[in-house]
DRENNURO-330905 format. One line per 8 residues: number of its first residue (from 1); their letters; for each residue x, y, z of N, C-alpha, C. Coordinates in steps of 0.1 Angstrom, whole numbers, m for minus. Example, Ala and Ser with C-alpha at 12.3 -4.5 7.8 and 13.67 -1.06 7.14 Angstrom:
1) AS) 132,m57,78,123,m45,78,132,m33,78  128,m22,71,137,m11,71,129,0,79
% end
This chain:
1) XXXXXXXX) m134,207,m357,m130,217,m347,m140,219,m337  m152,219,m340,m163,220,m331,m161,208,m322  m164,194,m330,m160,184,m322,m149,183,m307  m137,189,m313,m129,188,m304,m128,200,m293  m133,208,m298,m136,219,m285,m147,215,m274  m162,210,m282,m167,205,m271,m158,193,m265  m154,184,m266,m148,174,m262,m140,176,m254  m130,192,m256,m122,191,m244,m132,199,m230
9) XXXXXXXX) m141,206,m230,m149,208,m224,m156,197,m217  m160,188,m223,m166,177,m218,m159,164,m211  m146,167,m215,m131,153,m208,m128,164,m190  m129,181,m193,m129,180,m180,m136,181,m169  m155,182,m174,m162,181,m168,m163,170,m162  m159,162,m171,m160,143,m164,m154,142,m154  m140,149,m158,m131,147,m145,m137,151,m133  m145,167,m128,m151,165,m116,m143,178,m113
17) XXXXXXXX) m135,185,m118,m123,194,m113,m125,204,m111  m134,212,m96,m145,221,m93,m132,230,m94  m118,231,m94,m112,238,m89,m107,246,m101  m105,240,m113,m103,242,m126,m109,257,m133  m101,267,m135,m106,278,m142,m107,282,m156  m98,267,m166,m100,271,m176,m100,253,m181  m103,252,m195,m107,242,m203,m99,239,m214  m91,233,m210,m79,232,m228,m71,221,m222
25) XXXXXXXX) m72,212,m215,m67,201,m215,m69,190,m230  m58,187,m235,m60,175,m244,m59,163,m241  m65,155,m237,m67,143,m232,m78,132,m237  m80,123,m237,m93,113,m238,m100,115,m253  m111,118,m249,m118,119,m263,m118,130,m274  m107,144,m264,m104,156,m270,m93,151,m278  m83,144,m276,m75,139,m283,m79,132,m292  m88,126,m295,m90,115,m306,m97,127,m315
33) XXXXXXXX) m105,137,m311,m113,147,m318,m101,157,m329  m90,160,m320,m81,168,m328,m74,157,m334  m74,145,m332,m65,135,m345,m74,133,m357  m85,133,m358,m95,131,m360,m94,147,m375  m95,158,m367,m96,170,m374,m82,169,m385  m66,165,m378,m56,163,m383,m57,155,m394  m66,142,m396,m65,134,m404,m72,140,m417  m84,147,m414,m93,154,m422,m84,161,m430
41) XXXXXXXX) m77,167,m426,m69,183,m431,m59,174,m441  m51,161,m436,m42,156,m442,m27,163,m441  m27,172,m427,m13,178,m424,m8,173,m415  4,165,m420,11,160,m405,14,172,m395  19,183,m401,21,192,m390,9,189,m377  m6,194,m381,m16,189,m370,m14,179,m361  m12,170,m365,m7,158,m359,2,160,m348  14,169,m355,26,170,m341,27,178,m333
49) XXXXXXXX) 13,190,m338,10,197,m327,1,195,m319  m5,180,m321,m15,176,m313,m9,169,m303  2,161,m308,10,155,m299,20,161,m293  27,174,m293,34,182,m283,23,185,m276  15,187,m277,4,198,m269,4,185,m254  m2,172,m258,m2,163,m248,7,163,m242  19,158,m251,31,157,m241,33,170,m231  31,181,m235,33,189,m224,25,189,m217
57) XXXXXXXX) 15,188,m214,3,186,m207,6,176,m193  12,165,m199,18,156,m189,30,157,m186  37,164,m193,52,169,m186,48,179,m173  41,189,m178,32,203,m168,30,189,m155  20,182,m152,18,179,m145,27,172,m137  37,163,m144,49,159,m137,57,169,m127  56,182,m133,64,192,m131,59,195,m116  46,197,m122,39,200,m110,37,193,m98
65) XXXXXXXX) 37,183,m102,36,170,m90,53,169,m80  63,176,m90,76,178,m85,75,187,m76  74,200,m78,70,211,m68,63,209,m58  50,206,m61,43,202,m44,51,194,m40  55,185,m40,69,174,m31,78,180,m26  84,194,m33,94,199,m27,92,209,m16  74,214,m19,74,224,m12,70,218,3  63,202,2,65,193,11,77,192,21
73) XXXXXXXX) 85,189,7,99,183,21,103,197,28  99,212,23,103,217,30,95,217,42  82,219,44,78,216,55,79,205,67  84,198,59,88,184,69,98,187,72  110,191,65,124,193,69,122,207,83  112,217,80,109,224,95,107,217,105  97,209,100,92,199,115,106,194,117  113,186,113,119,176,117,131,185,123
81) XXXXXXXX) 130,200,118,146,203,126,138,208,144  126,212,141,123,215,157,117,199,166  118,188,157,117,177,165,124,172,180  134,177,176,150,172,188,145,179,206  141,197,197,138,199,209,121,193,217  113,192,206,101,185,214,103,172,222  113,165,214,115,149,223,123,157,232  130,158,235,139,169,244,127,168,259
89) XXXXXXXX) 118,174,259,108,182,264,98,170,269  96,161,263,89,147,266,101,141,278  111,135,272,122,130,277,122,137,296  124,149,296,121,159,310,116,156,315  101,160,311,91,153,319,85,143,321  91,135,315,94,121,323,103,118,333  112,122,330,120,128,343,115,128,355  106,138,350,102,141,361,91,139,369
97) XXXXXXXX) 81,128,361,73,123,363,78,108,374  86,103,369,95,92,377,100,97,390  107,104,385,108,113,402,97,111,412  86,119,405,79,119,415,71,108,421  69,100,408,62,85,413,71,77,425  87,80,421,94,70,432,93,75,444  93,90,447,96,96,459,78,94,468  68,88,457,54,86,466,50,71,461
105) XXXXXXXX) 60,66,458,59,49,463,62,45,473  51,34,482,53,29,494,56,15,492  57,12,502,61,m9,502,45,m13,502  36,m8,508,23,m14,511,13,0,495  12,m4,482,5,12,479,m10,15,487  m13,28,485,m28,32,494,m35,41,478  m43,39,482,m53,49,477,m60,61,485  m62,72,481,m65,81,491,m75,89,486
113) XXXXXXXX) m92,89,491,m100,95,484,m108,104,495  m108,118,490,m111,129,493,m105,129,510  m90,125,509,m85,128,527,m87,116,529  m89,99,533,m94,87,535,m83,80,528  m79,77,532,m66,66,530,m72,50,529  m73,42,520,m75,31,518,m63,23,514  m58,14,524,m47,2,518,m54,m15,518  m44,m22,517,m48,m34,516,m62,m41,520
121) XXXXXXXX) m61,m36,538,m74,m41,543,m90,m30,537  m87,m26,532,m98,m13,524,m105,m19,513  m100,m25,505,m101,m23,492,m115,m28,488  m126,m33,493,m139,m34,495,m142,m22,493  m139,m13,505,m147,1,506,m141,6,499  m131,5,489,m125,14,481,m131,9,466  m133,0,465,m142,m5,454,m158,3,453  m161,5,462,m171,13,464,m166,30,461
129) XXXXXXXX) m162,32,469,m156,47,463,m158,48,449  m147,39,442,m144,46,429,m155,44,421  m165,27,422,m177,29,414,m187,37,419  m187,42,428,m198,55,430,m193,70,420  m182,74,420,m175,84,409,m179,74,398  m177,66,394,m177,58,379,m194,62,371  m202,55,381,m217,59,379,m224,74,376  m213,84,384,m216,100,382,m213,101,364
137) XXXXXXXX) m205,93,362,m198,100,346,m210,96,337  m213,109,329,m223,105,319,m220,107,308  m226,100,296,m218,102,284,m222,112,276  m230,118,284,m239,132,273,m227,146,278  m217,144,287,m207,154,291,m194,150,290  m183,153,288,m169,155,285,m164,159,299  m166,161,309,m161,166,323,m157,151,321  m143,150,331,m140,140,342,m139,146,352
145) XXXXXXXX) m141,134,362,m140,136,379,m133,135,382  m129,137,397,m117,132,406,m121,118,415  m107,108,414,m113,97,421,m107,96,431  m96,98,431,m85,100,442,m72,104,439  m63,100,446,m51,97,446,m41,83,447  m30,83,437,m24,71,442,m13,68,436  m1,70,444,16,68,444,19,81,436  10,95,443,16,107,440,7,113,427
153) XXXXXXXX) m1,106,421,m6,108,414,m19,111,415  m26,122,404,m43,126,406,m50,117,394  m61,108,403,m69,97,390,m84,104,388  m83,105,376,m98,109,375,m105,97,365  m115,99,360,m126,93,349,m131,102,341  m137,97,329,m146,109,323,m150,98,316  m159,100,303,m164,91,294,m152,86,281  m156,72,277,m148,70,271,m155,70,256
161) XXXXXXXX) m146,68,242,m153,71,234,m163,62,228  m165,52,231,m177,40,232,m186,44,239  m199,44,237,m207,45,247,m208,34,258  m210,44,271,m211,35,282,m194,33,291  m188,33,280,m170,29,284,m166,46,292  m157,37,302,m153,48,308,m134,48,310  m130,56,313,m115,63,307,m108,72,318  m97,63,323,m92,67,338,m80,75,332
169) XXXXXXXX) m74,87,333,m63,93,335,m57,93,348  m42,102,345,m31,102,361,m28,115,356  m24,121,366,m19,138,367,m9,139,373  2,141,369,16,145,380,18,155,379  34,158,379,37,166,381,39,175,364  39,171,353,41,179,343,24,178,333  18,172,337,4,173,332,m2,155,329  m14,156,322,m23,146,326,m12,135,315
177) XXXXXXXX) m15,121,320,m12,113,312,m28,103,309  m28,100,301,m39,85,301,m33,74,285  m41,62,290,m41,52,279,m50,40,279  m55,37,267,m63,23,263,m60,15,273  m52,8,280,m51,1,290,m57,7,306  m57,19,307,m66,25,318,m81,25,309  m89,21,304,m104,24,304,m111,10,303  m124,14,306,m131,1,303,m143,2,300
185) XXXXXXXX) m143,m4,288,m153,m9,280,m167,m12,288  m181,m13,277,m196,m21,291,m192,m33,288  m197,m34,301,m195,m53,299,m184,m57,308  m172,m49,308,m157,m58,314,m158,m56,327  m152,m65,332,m155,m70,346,m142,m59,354  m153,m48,364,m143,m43,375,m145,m46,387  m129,m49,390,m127,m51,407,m114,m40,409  m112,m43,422,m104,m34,424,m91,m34,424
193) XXXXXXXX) m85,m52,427,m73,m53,425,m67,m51,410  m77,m55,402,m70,m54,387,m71,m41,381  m78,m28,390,m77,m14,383,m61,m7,395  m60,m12,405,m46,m6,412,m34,m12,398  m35,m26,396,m28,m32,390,m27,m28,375  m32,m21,367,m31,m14,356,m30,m1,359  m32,8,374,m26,19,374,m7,19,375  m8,3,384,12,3,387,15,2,372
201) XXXXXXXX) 13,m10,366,16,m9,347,20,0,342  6,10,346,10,21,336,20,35,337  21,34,352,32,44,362,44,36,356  46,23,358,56,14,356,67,16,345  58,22,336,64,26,318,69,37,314  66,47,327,74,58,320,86,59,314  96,45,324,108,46,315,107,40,297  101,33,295,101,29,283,95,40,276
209) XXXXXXXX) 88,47,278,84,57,274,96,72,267  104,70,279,117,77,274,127,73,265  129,57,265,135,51,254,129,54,244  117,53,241,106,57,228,114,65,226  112,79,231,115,92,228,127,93,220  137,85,228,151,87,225,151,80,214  143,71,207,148,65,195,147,69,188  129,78,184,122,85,181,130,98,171
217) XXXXXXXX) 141,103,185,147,113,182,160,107,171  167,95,171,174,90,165,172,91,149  160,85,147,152,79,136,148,94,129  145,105,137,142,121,132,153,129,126  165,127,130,180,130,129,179,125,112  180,111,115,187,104,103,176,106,89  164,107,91,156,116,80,158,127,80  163,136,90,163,146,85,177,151,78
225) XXXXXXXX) 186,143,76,193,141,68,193,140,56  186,129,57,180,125,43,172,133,33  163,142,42,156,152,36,163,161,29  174,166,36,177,175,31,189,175,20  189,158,20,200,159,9,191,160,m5  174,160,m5,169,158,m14,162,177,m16  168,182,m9,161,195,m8,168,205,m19  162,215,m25,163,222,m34,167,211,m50
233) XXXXXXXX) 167,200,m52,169,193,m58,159,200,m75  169,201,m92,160,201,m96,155,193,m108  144,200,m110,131,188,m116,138,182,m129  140,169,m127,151,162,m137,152,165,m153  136,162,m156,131,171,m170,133,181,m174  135,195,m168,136,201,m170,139,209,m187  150,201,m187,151,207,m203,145,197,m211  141,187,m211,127,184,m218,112,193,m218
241) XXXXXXXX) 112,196,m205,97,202,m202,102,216,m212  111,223,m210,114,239,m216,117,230,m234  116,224,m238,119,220,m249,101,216,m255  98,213,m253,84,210,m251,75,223,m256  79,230,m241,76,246,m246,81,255,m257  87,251,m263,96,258,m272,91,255,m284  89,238,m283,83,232,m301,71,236,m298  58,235,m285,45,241,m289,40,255,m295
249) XXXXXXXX) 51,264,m291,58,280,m301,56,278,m316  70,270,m315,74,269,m327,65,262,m339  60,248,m331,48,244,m343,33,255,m349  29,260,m338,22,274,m343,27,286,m352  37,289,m348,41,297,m360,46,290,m371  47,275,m372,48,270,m388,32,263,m392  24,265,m385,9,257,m389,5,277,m395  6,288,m387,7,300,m391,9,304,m407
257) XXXXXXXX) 22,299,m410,28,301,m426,23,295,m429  17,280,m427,12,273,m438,m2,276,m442  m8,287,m432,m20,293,m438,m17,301,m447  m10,312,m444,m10,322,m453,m3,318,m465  5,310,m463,10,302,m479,4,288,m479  m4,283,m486,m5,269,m489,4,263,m496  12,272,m502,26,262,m511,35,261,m502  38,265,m490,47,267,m480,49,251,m467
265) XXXXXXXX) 60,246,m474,63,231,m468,76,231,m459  70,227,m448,75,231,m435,85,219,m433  97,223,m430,113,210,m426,114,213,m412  104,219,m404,108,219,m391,107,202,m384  116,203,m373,111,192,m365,113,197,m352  105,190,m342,107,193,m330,120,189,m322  123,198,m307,138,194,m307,136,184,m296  126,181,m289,118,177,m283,118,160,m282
273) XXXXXXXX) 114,158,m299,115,144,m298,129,140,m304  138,149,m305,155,148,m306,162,143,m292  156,147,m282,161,148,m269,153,136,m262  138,131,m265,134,120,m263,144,108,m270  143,107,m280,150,96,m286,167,92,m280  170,105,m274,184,108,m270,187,99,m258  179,104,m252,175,96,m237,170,83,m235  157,82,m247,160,65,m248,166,55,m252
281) XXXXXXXX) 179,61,m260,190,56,m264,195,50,m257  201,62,m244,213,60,m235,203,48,m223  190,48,m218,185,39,m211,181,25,m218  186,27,m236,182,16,m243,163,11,m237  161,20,m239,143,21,m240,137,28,m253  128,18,m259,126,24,m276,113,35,m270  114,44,m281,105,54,m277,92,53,m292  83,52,m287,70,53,m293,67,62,m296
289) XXXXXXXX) 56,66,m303,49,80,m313,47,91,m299  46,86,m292,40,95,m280,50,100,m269  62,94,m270,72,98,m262,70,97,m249  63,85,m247,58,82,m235,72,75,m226  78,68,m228,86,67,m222,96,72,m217  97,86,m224,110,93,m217,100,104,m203  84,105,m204,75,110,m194,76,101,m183  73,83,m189,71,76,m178,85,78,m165
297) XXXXXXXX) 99,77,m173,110,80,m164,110,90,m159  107,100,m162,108,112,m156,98,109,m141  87,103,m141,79,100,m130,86,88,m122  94,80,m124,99,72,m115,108,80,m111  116,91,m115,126,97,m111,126,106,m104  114,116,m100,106,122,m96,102,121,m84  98,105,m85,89,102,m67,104,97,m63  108,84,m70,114,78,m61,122,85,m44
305) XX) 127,95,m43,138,103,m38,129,109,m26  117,110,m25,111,117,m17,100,110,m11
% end
């Protein structure tokens, strides 16, 4: 008995489980300690209260592992019902970002920095412009600059998250956009034609950007359907797990009698491994000393759904 008490002390210190407020797990080498005590005594009863005690142990945690999942999908099933309106809200302002890009596209584009209009024949001196702002940006600050303007939109820079790399956003009308394809790495070669030309690119996409959205929103619908057919759903064991609890009762008050009477021979059985054997029947799965396989199903049946 000493044995097994330190033992289960010691199986959950191993484990690491800072969060843990009490110590009565039977598991590992605490298990083999109370088989161990059971054999000594020569009471099978010990024995099957050593083995309900585990089974429930791992039923509890199946249980448990059910509940956080559920209390999961509820949160996701929130998110996903206020999804519609957030894509909703992207979708707009894109809208109305396109708007405004078509209504300040020209046939010839310009660039326009601080009031100075740069087109075609510029783009020298406008190459200068923007690497003079480029060189201001330092990586020890998070500020971006302003570089100009172009096809209605505000370009700035700031640092990128590589040192050295720098990171061009656009500003319209519903707030800042940026992406990996606007920044540049040390080392990569800038001119000026190929930074107008990944600003049209990336102006270019707003519409695919609203297909995104709209799919986005399709794909959020149809799980959230799915969520909620799985929601309030309950824990399949159930009356295994409450059965469980019932023989770990019940085997204590017959290990009880057999103290106070030693002539007192106990015809209990558990209802427990009645209802294991039951269920392995109907899945034609043989059930072992441990009733491990009517636990193992219970955990395929458990995640699968969610």
């Amino acid at each position: 008995q000493t044995i097994q008490a330190k033992a289960e002390g010691i199986e959950q210190f191993r484990k690491g489980d800072s969060l843990a407020r009490s110590i009565e797990d039977v598991s590992g080498e605490a298990a083999n300690a109370a088989e161990m005590k059971a054999a000594a005594t020569g009471n099978e009863l010990i024995f099957t209260q050593v083995k309900l005690a585990s089974e429930l142990k791992k039923l509890e945690g199946l249980y448990n592992s059910f509940m956080r999942s559920q209390h999961q999908l509820e949160r996701r099933i929130a998110d996903l019902e206020q999804a519609p309106e957030r894509l909703d809200r992207i979708v707009a302002d894109y809208e109305r970002e396109i708007e405004h890009r078509n209504r300040n596209s020209t046939t010839e584009p310009y660039f326009a920095v601080a009031g100075k209009v740069y087109g075609q024949k510029n783009r020298k001196e406008l190459l200068w412009e923007v690497a003079r702002v480029m060189k201001k940006v330092s990586d020890k600050t998070a500020a971006s600059l302003a570089v100009g303007e172009y096809r209605g939109f505000k370009v700035s820079v700031e640092p990128g998250l590589e040192s050295g790399s720098r990171q061009f956003a656009v500003e319209g009308r519903t707030g800042r956009h940026s992406s990996s394809t606007l920044g540049y790495r040390p080392g990569d070669d800038f001119n000026i034609n190929g930074f107008l030309q990944r600003l049209d690119n990336f102006l270019d996409k707003f519409e695919s950007k609203i297909e995104e959205a709209l799919e986005t929103k399709k794909k959020k619908a149809a799980e959230l359907q799915t969520a909620c057919q799985s929601r309030g759903r309950r824990f399949p064991q159930m009356a295994l797990l409450e059965a469980l609890k019932a023989d770990n009762r019940e085997v204590m008050v017959e290990l009880q009698k057999m103290r106070k009477a030693p002539a007192y021979k106990s015809a209990w059985e558990p209802s427990s491994s009645r209802m294991s054997e039951a269920k392995a029947g109907k899945h034609n799965i043989p059930v072992n000393e441990n009733a491990s396989s009517a636990i193992d199903q219970s955990l395929i049946i458990t995640r699968s759904p969610v």
